[in-house]
N, C-alpha and C positions, 0 to 999 in steps of 0.2 A: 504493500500500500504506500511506503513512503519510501525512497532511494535515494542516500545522499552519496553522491560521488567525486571522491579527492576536494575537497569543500579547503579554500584557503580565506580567507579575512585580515586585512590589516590593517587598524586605525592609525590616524597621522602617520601615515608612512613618508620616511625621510627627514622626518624629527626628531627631537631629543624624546618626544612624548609618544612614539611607534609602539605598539603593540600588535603582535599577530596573537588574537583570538581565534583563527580556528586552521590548526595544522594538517591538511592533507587529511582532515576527515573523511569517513565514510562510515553505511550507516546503511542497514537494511532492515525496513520491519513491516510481518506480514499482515495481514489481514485480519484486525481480531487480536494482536497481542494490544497487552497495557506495558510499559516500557517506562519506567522508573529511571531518573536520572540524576547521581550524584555525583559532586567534587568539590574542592574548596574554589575560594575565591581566586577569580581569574581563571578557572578551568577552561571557562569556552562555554556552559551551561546554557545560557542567554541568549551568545553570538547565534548559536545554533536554532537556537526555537525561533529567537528572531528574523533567522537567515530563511529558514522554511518559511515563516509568516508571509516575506518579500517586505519588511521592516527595512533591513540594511542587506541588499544586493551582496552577494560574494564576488571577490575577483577573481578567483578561477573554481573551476568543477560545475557540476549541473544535480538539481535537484529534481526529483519526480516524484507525483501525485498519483498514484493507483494509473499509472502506467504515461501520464499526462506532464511535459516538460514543461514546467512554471518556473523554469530558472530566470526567465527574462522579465515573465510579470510582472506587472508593479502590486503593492499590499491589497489595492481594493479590488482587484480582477482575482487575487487568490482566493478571498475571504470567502469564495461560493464555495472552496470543498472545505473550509477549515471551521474549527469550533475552538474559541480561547477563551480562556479564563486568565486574567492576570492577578502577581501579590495583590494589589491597592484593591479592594472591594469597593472603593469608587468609580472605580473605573469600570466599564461593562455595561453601563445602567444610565438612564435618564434621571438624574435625581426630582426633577420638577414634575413627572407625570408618574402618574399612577401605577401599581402593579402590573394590571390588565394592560397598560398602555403600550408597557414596555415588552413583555410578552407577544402584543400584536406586533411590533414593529421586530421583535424577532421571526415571526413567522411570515413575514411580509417581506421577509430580506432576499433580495435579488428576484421580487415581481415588481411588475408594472402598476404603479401607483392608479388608481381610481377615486372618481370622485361618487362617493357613497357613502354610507352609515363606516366610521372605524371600526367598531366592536359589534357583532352578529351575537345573539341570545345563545345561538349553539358554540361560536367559541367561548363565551364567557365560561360557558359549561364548560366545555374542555379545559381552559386553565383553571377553572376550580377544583376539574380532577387532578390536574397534573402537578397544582401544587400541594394538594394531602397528601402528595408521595414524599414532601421532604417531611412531614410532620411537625411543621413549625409552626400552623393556626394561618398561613398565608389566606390559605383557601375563604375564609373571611374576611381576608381582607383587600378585597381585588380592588378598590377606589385610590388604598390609601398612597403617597407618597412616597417613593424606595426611598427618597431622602430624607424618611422617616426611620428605615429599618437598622436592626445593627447590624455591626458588618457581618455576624456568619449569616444573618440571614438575608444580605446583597448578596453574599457570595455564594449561596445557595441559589436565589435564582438566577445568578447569573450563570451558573451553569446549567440551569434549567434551561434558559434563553439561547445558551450556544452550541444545547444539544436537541432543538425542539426539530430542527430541518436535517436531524442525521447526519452533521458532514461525515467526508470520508475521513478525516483528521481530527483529532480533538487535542490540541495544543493545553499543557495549563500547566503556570507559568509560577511556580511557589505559590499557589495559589491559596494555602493556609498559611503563611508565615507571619502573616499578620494577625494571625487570630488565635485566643490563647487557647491554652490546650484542650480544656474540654470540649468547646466550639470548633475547632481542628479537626478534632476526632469525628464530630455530627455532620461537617462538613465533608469528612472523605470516608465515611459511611456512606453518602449518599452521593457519591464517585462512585464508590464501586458498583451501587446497586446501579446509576444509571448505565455506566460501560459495560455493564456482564446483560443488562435486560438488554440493551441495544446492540449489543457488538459490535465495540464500538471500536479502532484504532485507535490508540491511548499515547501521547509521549507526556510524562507528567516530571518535572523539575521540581528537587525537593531540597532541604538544606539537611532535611533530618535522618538519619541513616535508619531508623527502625523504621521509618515510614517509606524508606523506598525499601526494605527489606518484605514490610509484612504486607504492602499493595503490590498491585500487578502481576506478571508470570514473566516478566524480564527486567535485571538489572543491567546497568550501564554506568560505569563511573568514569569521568573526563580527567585529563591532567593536561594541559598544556594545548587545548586546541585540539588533542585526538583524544579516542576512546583507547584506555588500557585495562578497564575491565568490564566480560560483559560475561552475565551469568545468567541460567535459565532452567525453567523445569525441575526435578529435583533438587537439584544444587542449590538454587535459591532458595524452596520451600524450607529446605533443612538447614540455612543458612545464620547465622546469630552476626551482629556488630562486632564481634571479638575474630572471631573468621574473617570479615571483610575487611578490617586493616589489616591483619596478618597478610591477606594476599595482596590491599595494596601498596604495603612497606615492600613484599615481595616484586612485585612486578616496577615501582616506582623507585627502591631502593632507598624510600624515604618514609618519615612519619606524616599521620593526617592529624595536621595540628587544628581543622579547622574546631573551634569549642562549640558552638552551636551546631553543628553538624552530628556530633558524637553526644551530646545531651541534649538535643530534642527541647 
């Protein structure tokens, strides 16, 4: 479903302030997996979700979409196959309109605008089924304000909203990190139920090592612009945080000093 190939990035290149964020990457993932993604800071983590987005264009390699070359694309011709959720639970959302509003304008994305009633009696119905599935009380509350809600529950429907048209990608971007932990938790509880009901494509960036351990059925951890660990299937399931630096001291030759990463 997604293919990234030889993927290179280099900010301020030919200054004192040059960084290559993403080295000779590559990156295959099928159909249906969820694909967890860890490293510390400056790994490349971002460059990457950003680079698929069409966010910041790469200087060399070619990205593909369920079999479709979007390497040239610019971010808003992508965003028909893609579904994101970003950290800020500001962001993703209209703060000034409604629940229901915002909801519509997710299901409305990439048709042809009409001049008619916004909201139909049968979709209200349908967003008041689909938001009893996060079990947050939304479902009552389809008038109100998102820039009333707290942030797990923007950031609950914003993943509602960016997975209501099925993309074939579903991008999401540390998309708890902001939110503290028991709310983290309600929030990627209700990740997984949507990715496993939907089957869904999943690349999810995480800072926390237990939580890309105990979501999804593919690990991936970045060091320097490439990927130097990528674990699957049983190995993962049976996998603990004390295992996974042990193999990244091993393959990296170095310790993972990031503190929020390894305390959650």
């Amino acid at each position: 479903m997604l293919e990234l190939k030889n993927l290179y990035k280099t900010f301020n290149p030919g200054t004192i302030n040059e960084k290559t964020a993403l080295n000779g990457l590559s990156l295959n993932i099928k159909d249906g997996e969820f694909v967890t993604v860890i490293g510390g800071n400056g790994a490349g983590k971002s460059t990457m979700l950003n680079a698929v987005a069409g966010t910041w264009m790469v200087d060399e390699g070619q990205i593909l979409i369920d079999g479709i070359d979007v390497t040239k694309l610019p971010e808003h011709k992508r965003a028909i196959y893609l579904g994101r959720v970003f950290q800020d639970p500001m962001t993703g959302t209209a703060a000034t309109m409604g629940i229901e509003e915002n909801l519509a304008l997710a299901k409305r994305r990439g048709k042809t605008r009409l001049l008619k009633p916004g909201i139909t009696a049968a979709e209200r119905e349908e967003y008041r089924e689909l938001l009893k599935i996060l079990g947050l009380g939304l479902e009552d509350r389809l008038t109100s304000k998102v820039g009333l809600l707290s942030g797990g529950q923007r950031q609950a429907l914003t993943l509602l909203m960016a997975t209501l048209k099925k993309p074939k990608l579903l991008l999401l971007d540390e998309h708890t990190a902001a939110l503290d932990p028991k709310t983290a938790a309600k929030v990627l509880e209700i990740t997984d139920m949507i990715v496993n009901r939907d089957h869904l494509t999943t690349l999810m960036i995480t800072h926390n090592m237990k939580d890309a351990i105990l979501h999804g059925n593919r690990l991936i951890m970045m060091m320097d612009g490439r990927i130097i660990l990528d674990i699957e299937g049983e190995e993962k399931k049976k996998l603990t945080v004390r295992d996974l630096l042990d193999q990244f001291e091993r393959v990296s030759g170095e310790q993972f000093t990031n503190d929020s990463a390894l305390l959650g």
